[in-house]
N, C-alpha and C positions, 0 to 999 in steps of 0.2 A: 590520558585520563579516560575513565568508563566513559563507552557511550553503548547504551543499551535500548534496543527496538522493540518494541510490542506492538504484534499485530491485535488489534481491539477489535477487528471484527473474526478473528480466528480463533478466540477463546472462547470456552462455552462459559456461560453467565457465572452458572456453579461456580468454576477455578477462577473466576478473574480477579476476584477481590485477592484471592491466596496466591495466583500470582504476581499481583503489584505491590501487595501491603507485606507477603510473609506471614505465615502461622505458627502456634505455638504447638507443641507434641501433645497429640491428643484434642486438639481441638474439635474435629472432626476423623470420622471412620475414616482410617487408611491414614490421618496423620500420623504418621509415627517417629517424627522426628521435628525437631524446631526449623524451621526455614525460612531463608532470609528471601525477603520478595524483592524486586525489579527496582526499587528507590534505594533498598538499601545496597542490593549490589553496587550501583550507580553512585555512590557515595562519592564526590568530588568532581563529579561529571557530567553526563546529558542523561535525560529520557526522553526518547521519540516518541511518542505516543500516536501511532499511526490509524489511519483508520480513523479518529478520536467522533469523528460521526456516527459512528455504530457504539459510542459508551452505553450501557444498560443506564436509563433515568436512574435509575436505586443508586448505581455507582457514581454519578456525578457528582454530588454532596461530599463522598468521599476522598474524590479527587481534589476537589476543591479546599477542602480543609487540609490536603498535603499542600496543595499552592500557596494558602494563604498565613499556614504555621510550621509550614518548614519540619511538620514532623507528620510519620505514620502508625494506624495502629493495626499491629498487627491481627487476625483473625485469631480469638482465645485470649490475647492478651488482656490483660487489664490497666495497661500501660502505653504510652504513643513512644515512640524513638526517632529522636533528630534527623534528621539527614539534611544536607545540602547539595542542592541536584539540582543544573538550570531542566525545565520543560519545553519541550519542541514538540508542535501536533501539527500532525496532516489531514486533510481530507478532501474527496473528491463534492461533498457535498456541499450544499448552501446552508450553512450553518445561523446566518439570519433567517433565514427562513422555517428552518427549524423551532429555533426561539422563538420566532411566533404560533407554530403551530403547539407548543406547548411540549416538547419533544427533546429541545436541550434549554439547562437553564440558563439565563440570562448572564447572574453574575460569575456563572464559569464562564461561557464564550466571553465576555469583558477580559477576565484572567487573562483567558490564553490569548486574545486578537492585541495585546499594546500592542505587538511588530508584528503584524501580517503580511505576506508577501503573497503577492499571486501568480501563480503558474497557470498561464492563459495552454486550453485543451490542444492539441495539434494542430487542429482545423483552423488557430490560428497563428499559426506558429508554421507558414509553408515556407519559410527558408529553412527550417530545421527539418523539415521530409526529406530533402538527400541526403543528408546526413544520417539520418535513419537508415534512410532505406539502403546505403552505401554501407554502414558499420554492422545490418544483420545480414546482408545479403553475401560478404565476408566469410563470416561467422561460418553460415549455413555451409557455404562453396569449401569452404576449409573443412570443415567438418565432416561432407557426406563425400566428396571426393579429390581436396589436397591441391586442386587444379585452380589456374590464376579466375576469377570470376569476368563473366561478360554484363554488362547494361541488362538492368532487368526495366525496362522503360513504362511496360505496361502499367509495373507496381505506381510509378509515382502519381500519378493524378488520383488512384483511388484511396492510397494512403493516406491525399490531405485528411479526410475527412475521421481518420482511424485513430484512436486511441495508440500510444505507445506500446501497451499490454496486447493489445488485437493485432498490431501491425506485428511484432514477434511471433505473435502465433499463427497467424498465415501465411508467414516466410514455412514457418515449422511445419505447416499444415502441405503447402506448395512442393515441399523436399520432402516429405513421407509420400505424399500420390503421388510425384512422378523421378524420385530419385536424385539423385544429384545433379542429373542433364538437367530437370526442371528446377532445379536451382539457380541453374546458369542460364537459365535461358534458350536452351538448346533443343528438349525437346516437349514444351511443355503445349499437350494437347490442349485443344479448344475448349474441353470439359472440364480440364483443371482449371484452364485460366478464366471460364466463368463462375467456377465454381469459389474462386476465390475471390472473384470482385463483387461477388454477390456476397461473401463473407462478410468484405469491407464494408459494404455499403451496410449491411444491418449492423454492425457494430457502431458508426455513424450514426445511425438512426434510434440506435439506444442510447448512445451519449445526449443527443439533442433531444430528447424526450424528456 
């Protein structure tokens, strides 16, 4: 069955509606063709709706009314079209808190929260740092020079505190300044390797902010 992702904060405001809902030819400049949006592709399957923290307020109402009528209308249309499509949303954000500040509405996050699951940030999740830090540091070793990988020891204490998304990028960051040796561990100077705990550590400190 579909299952189709939309990144919600990578759309500009303009295309989001036309890319969830689908427009009709002509509805706007450069439409030049009827097109089927993201619910209808999806038709008998999921939409992830990621990001779902960053919806534009204006779009909210209209996602909601996909939730709660099981139909969309496209942009130009003057018609709505069924579709049946479970919804799934992510976010890294406090979406109650939101709702209170007047930012997301009420009876959408109700919608989306019946089965909420929580995916607690790395920081606390320190059994799952080796494994991190074991499965990119792999990656990297295989990638920049093919060679079995050694213990990258220093990485683990500063990765507790690092986002997923941060911890890959200063593996990434570690193997472009000092090559594949600093990948392994082998020859990675004093100024790489403060240069990347000091990485870690502000990536840390914009998560808990």
């Amino acid at each position: 069955r579909p299952f189709v992702v939309v990144d919600c904060g990578a759309i500009p405001p303009t295309l989001l509606e036309s890319e969830l809902f689908g427009h009709e030819k002509g509805a706007f400049t450069g439409a030049g063709a009827t097109r089927h949006g993201v619910f209808e592709a999806a038709e008998g399957g999921t939409v992830f709706l990621d990001e779902i923290g960053e919806l534009p307020l204006d779009m909210q109402p209209k996602l909601l009314r996909v939730i709660q009528e099981a139909e969309v209308v496209p942009v130009g249309s003057p018609r709505g079209v069924k579709v049946d499509v479970r919804v799934v949303a992510a976010t890294n954000r406090d979406l109650p808190i939101q709702v209170e500040q007047g930012v997301f509405r009420r009876d959408l996050y109700a919608r989306l929260s019946l089965w909420e699951i929580r995916v607690p940030p790395m920081r606390e999740r320190r059994v799952d740092v080796l494994t991190w830090i074991d499965k990119l540091h792999r990656l990297w070793v295989e990638k920049r020079s093919g060679s079995h990988p050694k213990p990258l020891s220093f990485a683990v204490a500063a990765a507790v505190d690092a986002g997923a998304r941060g911890l890959a990028a200063e593996f990434g960051f570690l193997a472009i300044q000092g090559g594949a040796g600093a990948a392994t561990g082998e020859c990675a100077d004093a100024g790489a390797h403060h240069r990347t705990l000091a990485a870690l550590d502000g990536i840390a400190a914009a998560e808990q902010a």
